[in-house]
N, C-alpha and C positions, 0 to 999 in steps of 0.2 A: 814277843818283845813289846812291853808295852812306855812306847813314848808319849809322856806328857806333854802338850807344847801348849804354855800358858799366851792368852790371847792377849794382842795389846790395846788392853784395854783402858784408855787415856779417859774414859768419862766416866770410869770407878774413883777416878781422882780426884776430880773436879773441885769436889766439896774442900781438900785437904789444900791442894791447890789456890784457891779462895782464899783458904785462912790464912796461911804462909804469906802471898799476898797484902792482905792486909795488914799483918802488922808488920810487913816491910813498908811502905809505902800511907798508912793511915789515911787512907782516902780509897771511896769502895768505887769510884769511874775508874782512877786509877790503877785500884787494885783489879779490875775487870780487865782493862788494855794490856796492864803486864802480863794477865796470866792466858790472855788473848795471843800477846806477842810471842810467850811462852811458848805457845800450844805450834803457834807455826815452826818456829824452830825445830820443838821435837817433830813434827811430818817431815819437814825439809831434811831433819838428821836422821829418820826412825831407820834406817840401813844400820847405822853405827850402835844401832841399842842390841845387845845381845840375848836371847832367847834368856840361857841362862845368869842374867843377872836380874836386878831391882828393877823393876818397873817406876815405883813412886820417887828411890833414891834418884835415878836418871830424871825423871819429870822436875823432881826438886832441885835438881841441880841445874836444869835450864831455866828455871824459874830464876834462881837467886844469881845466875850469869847473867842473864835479861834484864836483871833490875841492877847490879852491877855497871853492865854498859851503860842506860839509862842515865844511872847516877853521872858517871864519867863523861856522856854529853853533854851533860848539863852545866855540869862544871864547868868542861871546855867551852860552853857558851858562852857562859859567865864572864869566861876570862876574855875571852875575842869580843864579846860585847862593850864590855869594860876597857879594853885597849884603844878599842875604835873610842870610844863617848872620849875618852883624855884626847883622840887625836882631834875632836871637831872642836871649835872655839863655841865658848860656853854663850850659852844666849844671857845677853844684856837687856835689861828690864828699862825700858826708854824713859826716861827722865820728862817733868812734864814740860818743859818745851820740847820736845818731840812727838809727843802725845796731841800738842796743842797745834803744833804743826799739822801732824796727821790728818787730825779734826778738821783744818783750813781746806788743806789738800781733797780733801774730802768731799768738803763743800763746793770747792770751786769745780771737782770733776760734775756732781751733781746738780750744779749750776747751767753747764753744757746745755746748748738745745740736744732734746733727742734723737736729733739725727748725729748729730757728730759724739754724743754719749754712745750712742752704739755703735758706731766707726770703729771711735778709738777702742772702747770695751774689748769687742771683739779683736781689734788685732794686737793692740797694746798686752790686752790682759791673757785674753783666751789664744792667742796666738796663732791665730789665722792667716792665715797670706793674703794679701790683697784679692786676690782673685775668687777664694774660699769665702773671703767674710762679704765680697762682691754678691756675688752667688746669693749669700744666707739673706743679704738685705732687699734682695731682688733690684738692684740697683749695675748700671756700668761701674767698671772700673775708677774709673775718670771722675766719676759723679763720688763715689769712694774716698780716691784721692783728696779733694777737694774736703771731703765733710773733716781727713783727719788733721790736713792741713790747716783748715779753720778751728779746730778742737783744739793743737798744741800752738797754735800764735795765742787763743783767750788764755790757755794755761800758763805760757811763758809771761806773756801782763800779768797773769795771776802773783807770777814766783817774779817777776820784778818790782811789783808795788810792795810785793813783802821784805825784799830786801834792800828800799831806799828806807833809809830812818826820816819818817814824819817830817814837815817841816814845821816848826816850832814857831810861832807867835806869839811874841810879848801881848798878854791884853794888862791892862790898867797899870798902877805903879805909875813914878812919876818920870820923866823925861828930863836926864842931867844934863841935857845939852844943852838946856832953855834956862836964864837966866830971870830972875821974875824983877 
């Protein structure tokens, strides 16, 4: 009795594999990972491939399911991605008095002596604990406290001179209460 039992041989494929590939997908990294991804499924499945059927048809068909799915995640990215961006409020492009604020704000942080600029930096920004940005400055607590305490009173004069409107002085022009 002579039994032929054909070998499964996945790397007579390859080249076929490849092509199929590519011109699914039109990109050759691509087409490499699909047919990479491919290739594990058929091992994961190779129980379910039958002696006596197609070797290439079976590989071809987990090929074009693999890129199937693929496509299908991607989609469903698309659209989860897209659902989320509508749910977050759209960024608003700061108008130049905010811009110009900014800029102040900016200044006046940079202004800060050094010590109380890295106080605040550190806990304000970086978000350190007192005890943490303590530590990082090689300073007490207390000494800490103190620097950020003095950092947000110059800031608060900062953001209070900005929001008294100027006081305004008449210069020249004539004086109508004076009779000549």
């Amino acid at each position: 009795m002579n039994t032929k039992t054909r070998p499964f041989d996945v790397i007579g494929q390859l080249a076929a594999l490849r092509r199929y590939a590519m011109s699914l997908v039109r990109n050759a990294d691509d087409a490499e990972d699909l047919v990479n991804d491919a290739l594990v499924r058929a091992y994961e499945r190779h129980e379910s491939f039958h002696d006596d059927g197609n070797l290439r048809r079976w590989l071809f068909s987990i090929l074009h399911n693999t890129h199937i799915d693929r496509v299908r995640r991607r989609k469903f990215a698309a659209r989860r991605d897209a659902i989320v961006a509508d749910m977050v409020d759209p960024v608003v492009e700061s108008g130049q008095e905010q811009t110009v604020r900014l800029r102040q704000l900016r200044a006046a942080f940079s202004s800060l002596p050094e010590d109380q600029r890295q106080a605040l930096h550190l806990v304000a920004i970086e978000e350190f604990t007192y005890q943490e940005a303590a530590d990082l400055l090689g300073v007490p607590v207390g000494t800490l406290m103190s620097r950020l305490s003095r950092a947000r009173a110059r800031l608060r004069d900062f953001e209070n001179r900005q929001l008294m409107p100027p006081k305004l002085r008449v210069v020249g022009g004539s004086d109508d209460n004076k009779t000549s």
